[in-house]
TORKOL-4160 file (C-alpha; in steps of 0.2 Angstrom, whole numbers, padded with zeros to 4 digits, m for minus):
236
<pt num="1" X="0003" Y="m0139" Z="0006"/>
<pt num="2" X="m0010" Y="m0126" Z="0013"/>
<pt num="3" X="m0025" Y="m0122" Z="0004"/>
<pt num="4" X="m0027" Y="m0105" Z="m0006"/>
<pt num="5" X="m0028" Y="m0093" Z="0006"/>
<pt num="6" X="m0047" Y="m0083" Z="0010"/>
<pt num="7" X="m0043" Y="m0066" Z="0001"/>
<pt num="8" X="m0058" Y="m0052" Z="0007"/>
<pt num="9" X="m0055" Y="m0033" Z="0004"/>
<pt num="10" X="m0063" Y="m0017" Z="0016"/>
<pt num="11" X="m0059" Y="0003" Z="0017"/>
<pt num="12" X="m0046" Y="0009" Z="0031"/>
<pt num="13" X="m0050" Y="0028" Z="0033"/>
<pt num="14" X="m0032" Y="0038" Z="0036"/>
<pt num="15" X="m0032" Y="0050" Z="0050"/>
<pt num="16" X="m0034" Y="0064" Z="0035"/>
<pt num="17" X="m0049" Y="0055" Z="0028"/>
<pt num="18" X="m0044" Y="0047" Z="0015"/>
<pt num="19" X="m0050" Y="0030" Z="0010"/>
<pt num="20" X="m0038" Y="0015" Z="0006"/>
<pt num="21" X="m0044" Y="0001" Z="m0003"/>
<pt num="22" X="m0036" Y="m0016" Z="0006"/>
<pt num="23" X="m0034" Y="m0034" Z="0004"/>
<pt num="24" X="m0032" Y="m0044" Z="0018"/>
<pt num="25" X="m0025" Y="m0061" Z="0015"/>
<pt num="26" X="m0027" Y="m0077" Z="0030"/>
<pt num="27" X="m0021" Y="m0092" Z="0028"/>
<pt num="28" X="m0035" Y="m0107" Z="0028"/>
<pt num="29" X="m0031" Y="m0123" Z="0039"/>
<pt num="30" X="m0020" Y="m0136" Z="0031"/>
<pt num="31" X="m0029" Y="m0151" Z="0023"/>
<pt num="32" X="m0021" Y="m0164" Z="0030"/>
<pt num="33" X="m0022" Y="m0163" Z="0048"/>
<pt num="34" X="m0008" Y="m0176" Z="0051"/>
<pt num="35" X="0004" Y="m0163" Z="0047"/>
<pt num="36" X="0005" Y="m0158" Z="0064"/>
<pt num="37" X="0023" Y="m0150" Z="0063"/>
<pt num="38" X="0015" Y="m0137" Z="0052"/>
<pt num="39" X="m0002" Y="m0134" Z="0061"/>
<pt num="40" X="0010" Y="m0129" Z="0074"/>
<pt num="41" X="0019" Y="m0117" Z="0062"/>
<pt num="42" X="0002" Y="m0109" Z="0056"/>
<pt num="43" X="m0002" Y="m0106" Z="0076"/>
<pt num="44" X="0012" Y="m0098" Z="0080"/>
<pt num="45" X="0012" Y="m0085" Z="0065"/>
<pt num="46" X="m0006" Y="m0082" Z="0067"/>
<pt num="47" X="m0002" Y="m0069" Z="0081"/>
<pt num="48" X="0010" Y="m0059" Z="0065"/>
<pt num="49" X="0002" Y="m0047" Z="0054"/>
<pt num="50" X="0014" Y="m0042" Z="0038"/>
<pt num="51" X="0009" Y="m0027" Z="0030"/>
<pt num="52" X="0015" Y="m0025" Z="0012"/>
<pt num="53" X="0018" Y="m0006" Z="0004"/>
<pt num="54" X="0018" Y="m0003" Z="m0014"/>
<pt num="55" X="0031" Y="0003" Z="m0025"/>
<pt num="56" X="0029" Y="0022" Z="m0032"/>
<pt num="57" X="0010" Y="0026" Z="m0035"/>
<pt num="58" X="0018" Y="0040" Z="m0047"/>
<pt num="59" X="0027" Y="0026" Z="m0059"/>
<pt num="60" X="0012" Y="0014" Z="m0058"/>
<pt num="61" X="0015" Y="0004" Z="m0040"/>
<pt num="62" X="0001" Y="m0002" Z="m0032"/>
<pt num="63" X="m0006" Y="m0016" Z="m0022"/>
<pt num="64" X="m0008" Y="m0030" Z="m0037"/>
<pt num="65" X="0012" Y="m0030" Z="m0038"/>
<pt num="66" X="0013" Y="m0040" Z="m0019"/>
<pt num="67" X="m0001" Y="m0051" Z="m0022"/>
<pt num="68" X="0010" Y="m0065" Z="m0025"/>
<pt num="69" X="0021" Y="m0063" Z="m0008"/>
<pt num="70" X="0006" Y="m0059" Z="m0001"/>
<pt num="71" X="m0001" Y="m0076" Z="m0006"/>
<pt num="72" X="0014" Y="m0083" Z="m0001"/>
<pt num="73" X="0018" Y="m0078" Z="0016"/>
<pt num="74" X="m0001" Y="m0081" Z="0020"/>
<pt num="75" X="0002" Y="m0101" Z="0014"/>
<pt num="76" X="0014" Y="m0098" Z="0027"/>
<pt num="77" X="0001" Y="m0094" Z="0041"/>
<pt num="78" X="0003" Y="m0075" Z="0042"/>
<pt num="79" X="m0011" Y="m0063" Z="0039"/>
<pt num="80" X="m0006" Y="m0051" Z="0026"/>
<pt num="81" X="m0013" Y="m0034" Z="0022"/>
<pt num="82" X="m0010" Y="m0025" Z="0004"/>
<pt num="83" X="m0016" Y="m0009" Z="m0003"/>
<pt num="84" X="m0018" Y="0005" Z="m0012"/>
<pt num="85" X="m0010" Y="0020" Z="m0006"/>
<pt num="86" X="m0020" Y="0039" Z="m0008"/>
<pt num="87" X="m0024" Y="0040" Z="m0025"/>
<pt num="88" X="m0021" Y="0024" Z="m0032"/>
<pt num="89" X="m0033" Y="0012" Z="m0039"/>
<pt num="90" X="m0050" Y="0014" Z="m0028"/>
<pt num="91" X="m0041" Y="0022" Z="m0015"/>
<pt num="92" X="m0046" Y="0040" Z="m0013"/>
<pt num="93" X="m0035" Y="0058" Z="m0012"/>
<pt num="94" X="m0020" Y="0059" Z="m0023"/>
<pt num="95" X="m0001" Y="0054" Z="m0022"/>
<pt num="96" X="0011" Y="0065" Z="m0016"/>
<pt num="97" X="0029" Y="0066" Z="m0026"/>
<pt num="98" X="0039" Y="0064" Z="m0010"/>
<pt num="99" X="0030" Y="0050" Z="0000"/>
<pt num="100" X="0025" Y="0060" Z="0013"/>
<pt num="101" X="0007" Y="0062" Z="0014"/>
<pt num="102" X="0008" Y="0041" Z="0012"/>
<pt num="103" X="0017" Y="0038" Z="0029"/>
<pt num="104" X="m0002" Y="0041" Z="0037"/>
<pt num="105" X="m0009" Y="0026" Z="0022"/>
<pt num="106" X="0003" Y="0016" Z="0031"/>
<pt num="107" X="0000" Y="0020" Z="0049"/>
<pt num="108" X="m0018" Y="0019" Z="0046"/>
<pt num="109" X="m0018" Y="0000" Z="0039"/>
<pt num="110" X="m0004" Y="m0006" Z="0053"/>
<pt num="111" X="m0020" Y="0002" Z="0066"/>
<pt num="112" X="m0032" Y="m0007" Z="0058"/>
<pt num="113" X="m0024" Y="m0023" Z="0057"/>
<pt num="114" X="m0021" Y="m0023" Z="0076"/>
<pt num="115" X="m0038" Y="m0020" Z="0078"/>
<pt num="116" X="m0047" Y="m0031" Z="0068"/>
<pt num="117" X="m0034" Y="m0045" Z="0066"/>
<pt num="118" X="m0033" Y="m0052" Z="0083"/>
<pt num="119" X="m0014" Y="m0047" Z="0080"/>
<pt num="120" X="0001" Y="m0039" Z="0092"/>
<pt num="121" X="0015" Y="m0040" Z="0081"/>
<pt num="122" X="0016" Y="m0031" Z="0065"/>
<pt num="123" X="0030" Y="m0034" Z="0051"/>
<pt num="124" X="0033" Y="m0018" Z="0038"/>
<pt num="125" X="0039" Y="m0022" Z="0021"/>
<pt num="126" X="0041" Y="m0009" Z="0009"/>
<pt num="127" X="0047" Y="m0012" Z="m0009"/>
<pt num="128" X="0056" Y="0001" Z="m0019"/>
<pt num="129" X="0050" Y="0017" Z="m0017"/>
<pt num="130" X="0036" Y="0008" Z="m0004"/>
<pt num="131" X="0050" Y="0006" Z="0006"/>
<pt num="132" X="0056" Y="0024" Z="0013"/>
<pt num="133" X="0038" Y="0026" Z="0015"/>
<pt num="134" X="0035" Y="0013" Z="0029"/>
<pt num="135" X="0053" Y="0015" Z="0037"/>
<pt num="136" X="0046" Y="0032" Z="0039"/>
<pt num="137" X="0030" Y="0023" Z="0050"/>
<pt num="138" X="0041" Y="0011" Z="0059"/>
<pt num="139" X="0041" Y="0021" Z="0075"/>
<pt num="140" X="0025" Y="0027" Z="0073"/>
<pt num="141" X="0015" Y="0010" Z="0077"/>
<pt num="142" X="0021" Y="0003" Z="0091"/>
<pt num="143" X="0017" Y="m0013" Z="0084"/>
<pt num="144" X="0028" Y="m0013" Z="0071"/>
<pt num="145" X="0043" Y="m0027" Z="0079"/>
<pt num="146" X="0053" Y="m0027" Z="0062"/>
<pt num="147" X="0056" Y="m0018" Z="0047"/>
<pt num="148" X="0061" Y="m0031" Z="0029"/>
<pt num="149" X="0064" Y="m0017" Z="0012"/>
<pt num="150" X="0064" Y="m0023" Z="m0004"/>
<pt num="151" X="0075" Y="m0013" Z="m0014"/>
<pt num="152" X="0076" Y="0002" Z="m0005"/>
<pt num="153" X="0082" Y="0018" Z="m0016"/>
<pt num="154" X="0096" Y="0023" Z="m0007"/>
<pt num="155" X="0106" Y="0031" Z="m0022"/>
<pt num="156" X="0109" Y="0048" Z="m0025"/>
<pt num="157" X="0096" Y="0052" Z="m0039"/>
<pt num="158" X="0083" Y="0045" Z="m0029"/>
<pt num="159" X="0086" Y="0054" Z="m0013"/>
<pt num="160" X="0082" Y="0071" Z="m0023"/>
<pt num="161" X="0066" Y="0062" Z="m0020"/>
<pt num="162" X="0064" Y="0052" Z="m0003"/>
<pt num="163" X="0080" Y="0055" Z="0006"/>
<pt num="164" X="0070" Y="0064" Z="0020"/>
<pt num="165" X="0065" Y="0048" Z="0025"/>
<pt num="166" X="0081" Y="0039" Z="0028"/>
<pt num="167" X="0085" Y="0045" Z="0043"/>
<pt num="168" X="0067" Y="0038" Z="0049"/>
<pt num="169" X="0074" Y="0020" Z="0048"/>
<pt num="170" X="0090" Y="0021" Z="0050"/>
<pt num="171" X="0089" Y="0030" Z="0067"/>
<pt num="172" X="0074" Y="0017" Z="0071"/>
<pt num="173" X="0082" Y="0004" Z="0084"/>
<pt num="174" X="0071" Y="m0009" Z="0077"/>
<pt num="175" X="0076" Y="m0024" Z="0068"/>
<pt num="176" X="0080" Y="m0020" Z="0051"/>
<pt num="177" X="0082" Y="m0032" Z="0036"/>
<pt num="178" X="0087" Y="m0023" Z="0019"/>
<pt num="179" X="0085" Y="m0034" Z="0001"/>
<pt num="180" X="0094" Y="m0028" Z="m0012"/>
<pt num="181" X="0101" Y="m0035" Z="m0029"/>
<pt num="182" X="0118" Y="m0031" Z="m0032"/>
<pt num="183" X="0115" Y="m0023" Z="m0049"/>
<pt num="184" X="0102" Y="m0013" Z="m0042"/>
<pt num="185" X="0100" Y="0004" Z="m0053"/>
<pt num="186" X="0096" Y="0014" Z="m0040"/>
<pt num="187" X="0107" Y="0010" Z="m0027"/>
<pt num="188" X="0125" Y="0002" Z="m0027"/>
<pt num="189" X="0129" Y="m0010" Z="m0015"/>
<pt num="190" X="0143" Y="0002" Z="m0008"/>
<pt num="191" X="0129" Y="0015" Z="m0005"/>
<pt num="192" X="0118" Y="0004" Z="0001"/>
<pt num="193" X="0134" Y="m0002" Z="0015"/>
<pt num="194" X="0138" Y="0016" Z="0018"/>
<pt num="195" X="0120" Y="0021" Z="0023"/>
<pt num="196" X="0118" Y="0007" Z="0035"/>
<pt num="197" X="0134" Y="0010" Z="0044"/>
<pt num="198" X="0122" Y="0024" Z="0053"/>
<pt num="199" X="0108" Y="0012" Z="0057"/>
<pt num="200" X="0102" Y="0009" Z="0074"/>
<pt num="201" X="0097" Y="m0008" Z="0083"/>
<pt num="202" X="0101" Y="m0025" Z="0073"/>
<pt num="203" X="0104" Y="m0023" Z="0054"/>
<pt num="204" X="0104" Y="m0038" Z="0041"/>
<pt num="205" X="0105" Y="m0037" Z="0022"/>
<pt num="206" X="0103" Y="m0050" Z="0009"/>
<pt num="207" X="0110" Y="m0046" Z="m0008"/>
<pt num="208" X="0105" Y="m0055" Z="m0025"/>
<pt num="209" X="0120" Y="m0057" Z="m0035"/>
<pt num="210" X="0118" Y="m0049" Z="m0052"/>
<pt num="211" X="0100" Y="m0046" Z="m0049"/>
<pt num="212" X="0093" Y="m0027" Z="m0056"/>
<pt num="213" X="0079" Y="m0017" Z="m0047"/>
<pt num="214" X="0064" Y="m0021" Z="m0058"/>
<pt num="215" X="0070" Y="m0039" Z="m0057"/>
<pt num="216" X="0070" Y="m0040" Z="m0039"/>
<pt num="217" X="0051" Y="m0036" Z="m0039"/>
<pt num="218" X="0046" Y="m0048" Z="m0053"/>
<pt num="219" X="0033" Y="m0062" Z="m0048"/>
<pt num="220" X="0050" Y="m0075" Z="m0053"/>
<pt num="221" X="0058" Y="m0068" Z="m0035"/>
<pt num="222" X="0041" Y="m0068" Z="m0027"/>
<pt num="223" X="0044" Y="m0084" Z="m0017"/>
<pt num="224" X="0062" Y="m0080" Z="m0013"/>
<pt num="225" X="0056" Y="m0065" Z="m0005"/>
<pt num="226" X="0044" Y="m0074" Z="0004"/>
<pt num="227" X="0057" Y="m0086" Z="0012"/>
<pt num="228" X="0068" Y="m0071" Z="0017"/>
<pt num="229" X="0054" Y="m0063" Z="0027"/>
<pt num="230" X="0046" Y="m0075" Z="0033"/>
<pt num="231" X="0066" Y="m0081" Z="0040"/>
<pt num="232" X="0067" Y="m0063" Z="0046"/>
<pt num="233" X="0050" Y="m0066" Z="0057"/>
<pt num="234" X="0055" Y="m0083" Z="0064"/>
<pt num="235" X="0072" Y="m0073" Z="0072"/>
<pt num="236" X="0062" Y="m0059" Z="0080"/>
């Protein structure tokens, strides 16, 4: 077992000036140093930055929500960056309904990261409406080597609101990986198939039988979710 990762926070400045409040998780070296099969494991994530994007700052998403695969994926040997998106918590500026203005929050921490993480490879996870909102970064970071979305809103209600972005991932020819349960309320599972028939590049999905939206984000799926990431890095 790893120790509990070192947790710090700092301010990353969006190219339109607004300031995002960020945690940066790193994992701490292993206590036993005899577990050499795993020391070798933390090395070779250590070059990985996963950046984690909120749920809908309208409806209450924020950073706290990742914390626990945040903790998780660090255990694992990956730095990990959360935050606040414009106008949530200490983050300056204010949420836009569409998620558009928040596709620059997310370029701006991927940026940072490389720059002060000693990183070359980013992971982008979004989760619900976190997700059109970094498939919509993907190709702006070049970076970003793989895309994992946790529930992403596909259905026909929620596209009123973020279907511009859709067309952002799925014509991204980066690996994609796409969470859903199969009782999502959002999205079916048949939508959900019928968008990524579309996609570019190299598409996975895993689907959580009889699993609902909000469930699907609840702290009881956290270390699943972790597993299925951190699976999805190890075949980049």
């Amino acid at each position: 077992m790893s120790r509990t990762p070192t947790i710090d926070s700092c301010t990353v400045e969006t190219s339109d000036g607004v300031k995002l409040h960020t945690t940066i998780f790193k994992p701490n070296p292993y206590e036993d140093e005899e577990e050499e099969a795993l020391g070798e494991e933390i090395s070779k994530n250590s070059s990985w930055v996963v950046v984690l994007v909120h749920p809908y700052s309208i409806l209450g998403g924020c950073q706290s929500l990742l914390r626990g695969i945040a903790s998780g994926l660090s255990r694992k040997g990956y730095k990990v960056l959360t935050f606040d998106m414009r106008g949530v918590g200490r983050s300056t500026g204010k949420p836009s309904i569409t998620g558009f203005k928040e596709i620059k929050d997310v370029v701006a921490v991927c940026k940072w990261g490389c720059e002060n993480l000693s990183v070359n490879k980013i992971l982008l996870v979004g989760s619900s409406a976190g997700a059109p909102i970094a498939g919509s970064a993907v190709d702006q970071v070049e970076q970003i080597v793989g895309y994992v979305s946790i529930g992403y809103p596909f259905g026909l209600l929620a596209s009123v609101l973020f279907g511009r972005h859709h067309k952002n991932v799925l014509k991204s020819p980066k690996p994609k990986l796409f969470i859903m349960g199969t009782q999502d309320g959002f999205t079916t599972v048949k939508q959900l198939n019928n968008k990524l028939k579309s996609a570019a590049g190299r598409v996975e999905t895993h689907l959580i039988e009889g699993i609902g939206h909000f469930e699907l984000e609840s702290p009881a799926y956290d270390s699943q979710m972790v597993i299925f990431i951190a699976e999805f890095i190890n075949s980049l």
